[in-house]
N, C-alpha and C positions, 0 to 999 in steps of 0.2 A: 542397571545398565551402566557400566561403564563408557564417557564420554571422551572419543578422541583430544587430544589436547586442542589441536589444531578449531575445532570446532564449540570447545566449551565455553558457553556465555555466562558463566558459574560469575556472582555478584555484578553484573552489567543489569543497566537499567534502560528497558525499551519501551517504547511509546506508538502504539498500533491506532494509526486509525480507522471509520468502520469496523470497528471489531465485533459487532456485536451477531455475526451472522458470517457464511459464506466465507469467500476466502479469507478476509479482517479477520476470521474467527482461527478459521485453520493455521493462519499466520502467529495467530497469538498461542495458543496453544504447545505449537513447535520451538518455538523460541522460548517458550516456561521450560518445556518438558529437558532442553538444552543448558536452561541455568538460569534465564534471565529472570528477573521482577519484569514483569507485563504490564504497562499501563493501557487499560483499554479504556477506547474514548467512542463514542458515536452521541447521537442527538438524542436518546432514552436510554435513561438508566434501566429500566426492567430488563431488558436486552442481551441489556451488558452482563447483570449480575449473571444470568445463566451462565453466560461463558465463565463469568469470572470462577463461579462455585465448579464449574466442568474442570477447569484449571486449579483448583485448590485440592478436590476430591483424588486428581492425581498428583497429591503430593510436594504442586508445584508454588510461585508466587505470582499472585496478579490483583491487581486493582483498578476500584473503575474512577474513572473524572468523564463526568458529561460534557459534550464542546460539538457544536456545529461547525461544520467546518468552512461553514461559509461567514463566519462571524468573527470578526479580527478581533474587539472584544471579549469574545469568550477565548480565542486561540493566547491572547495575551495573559487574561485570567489564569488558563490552562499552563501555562509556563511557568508563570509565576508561583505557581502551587505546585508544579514539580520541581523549582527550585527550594520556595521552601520546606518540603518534602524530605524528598531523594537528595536533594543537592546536587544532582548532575543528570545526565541524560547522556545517552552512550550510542543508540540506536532510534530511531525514526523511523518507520513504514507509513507512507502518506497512501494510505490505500480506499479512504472514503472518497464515493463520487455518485455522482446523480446522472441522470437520463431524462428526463420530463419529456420530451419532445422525440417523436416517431412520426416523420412526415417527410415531403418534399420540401427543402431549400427556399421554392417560392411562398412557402405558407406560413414559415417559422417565426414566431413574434420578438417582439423583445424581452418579454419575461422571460421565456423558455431560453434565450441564449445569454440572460446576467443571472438567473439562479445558474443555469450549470458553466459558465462561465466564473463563478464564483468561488461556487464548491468545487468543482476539479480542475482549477488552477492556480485562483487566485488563493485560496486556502492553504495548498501546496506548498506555496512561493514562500507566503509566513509563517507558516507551519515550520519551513526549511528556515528560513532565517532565524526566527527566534532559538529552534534546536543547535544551529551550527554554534551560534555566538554561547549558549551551555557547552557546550564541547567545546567549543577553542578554548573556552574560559580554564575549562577543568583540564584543557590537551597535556598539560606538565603531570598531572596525576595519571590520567589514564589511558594517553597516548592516541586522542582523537576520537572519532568515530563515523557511523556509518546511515547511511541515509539511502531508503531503497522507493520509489516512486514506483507505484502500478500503474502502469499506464495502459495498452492494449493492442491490439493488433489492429485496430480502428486505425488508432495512428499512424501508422502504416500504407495502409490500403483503407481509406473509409468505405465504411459499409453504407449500402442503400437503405435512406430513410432513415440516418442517424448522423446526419452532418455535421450539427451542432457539438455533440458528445465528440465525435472521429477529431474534427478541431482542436477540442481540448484535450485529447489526448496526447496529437501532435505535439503540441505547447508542451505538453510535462516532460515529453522526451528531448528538446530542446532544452527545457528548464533542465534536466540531468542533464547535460553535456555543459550548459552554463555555469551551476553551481562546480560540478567538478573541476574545472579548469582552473575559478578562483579559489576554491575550499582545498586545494590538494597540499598547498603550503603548511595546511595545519594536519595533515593527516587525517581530513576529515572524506574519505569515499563516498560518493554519488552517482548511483547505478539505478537503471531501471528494468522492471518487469514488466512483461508484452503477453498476458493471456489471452490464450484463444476462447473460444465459446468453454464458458464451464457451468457446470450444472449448479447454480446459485437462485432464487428466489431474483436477482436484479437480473440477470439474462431470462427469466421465466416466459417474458413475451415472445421470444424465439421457442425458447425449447419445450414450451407447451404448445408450440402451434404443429400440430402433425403436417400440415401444407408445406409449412416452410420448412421444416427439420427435412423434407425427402428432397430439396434442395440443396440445402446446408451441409448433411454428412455426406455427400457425396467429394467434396470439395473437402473432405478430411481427410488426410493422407491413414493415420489410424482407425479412419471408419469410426469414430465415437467422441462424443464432447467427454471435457477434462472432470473431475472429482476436484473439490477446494484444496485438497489434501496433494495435490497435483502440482500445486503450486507454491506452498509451502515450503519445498526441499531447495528451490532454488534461492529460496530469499534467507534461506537459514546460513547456505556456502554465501552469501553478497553479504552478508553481516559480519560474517566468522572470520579468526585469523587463514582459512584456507582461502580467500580471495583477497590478502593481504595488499596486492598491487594490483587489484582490480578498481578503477574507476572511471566514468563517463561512459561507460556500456549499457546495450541495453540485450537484456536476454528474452529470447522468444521461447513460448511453453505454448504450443500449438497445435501437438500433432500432428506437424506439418503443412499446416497452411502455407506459410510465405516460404517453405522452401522452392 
């Protein structure tokens, strides 16, 4: 397959997190199959290596670093091993996040809102920071780069009995519009992705429940939740030089939900 110029991630180095499953995975995959070295990260290696060999066996490059993403620690570790590495980082998708908690507002502990308070935002934040400062570093060489936060349609509109998670969803999409503002100087882009219900093992508590799915698709302008692979295409144009002067947006992939 020949690759549009516009789009070829040919020698660029990306850093997916949750990659080891679902959309992380899908993400990772499209962005190898387009050119990049894939670094995939989640909290288990066995996970990851599948992907990673899925990604090699089609001829692609990727590799795995294990990092929680709720572990500043390990997210420092993690950089520092892609500097000594790779020597730069070009692209970021902060796409790992957690749910613990499925309840009413008045029930929700404190555990349930600093684990996912952690992992899907605070993770994010230095996730993005540590990446930006390797890209400014190297902007003379390779001309910046590109940072894609998955956030959700939660954020949005929260959904019932997901308060906590809808929360921090909001947060990431404010965090892209924050980062963007001051990262644009370096030519470094900050956008984010808003998925609808997609058919992933982390949505499974919805879309295995028959009760609630004849509620749910009706409220789909497509009549169907998304494939991982649904999501992918959008995060590949927010990386690529074809969304060159795109930044602090957020794109919605929902089958019309929030239209």
């Amino acid at each position: 397959m020949e690759i549009p110029a516009m789009f070829d991630l040919t020698g660029k180095v990306a850093l997916v997190s949750g990659a080891s499953r679902g959309i992380g995975a899908a993400i990772a995959q499209i962005l190898a199959e387009f050119g990049a070295h894939v670094i995939l990260t989640s909290r288990r290696e066995e996970n990851l290596k599948e992907v990673e060999t899925l990604i090699k066996n089609s001829g692609n490059q990727a590799s795995c670093m294990v990092c929680h993403n709720g572990d500043l620690a390990q997210i420092k570790e993690l950089f520092e091993t892609i500097r000594t590495t790779h020597g730069r980082l070009d692209i970021l998708v902060n796409n790992a996040a957690t749910n613990p908690f499925y309840g009413s507002v008045l029930e929700a502990d404190e555990a349930a809102w600093e684990k996912t308070l952690d992992v899907n935002l605070k993770g994010p934040f230095f996730m993005s920071q540590h990446a930006a400062r390797l890209m400014r570093e190297k902007r003379a060489l390779h001309g910046g780069g590109s940072i894609v936060n998955v956030s959700s349609i939660n954020g949005r509109i929260p959904m019932h009995k997901q308060s906590i998670y809808s929360i921090t969803k909001a947060g990431l999409i404010s965090m892209t519009q924050a980062f963007a503002k001051e990262l644009g100087c370096d030519n470094i882009r900050v956008n984010a992705l808003l998925p609808g219900l997609t058919d992933t093992k982390f949505a499974s508590a919805v879309t295995q429940n028959e009760k609630l799915m004849k509620d749910v698709l009706p409220q789909i302008p497509l009549g169907r939740i998304a494939q991982p692979s649904e999501m992918s295409g959008m995060v590949l144009f927010l990386v690529s030089d074809a969304a060159s002067y795109v930044t602090g947006s957020t794109f919605t992939v929902d089958g019309g939900v929030l239209a």
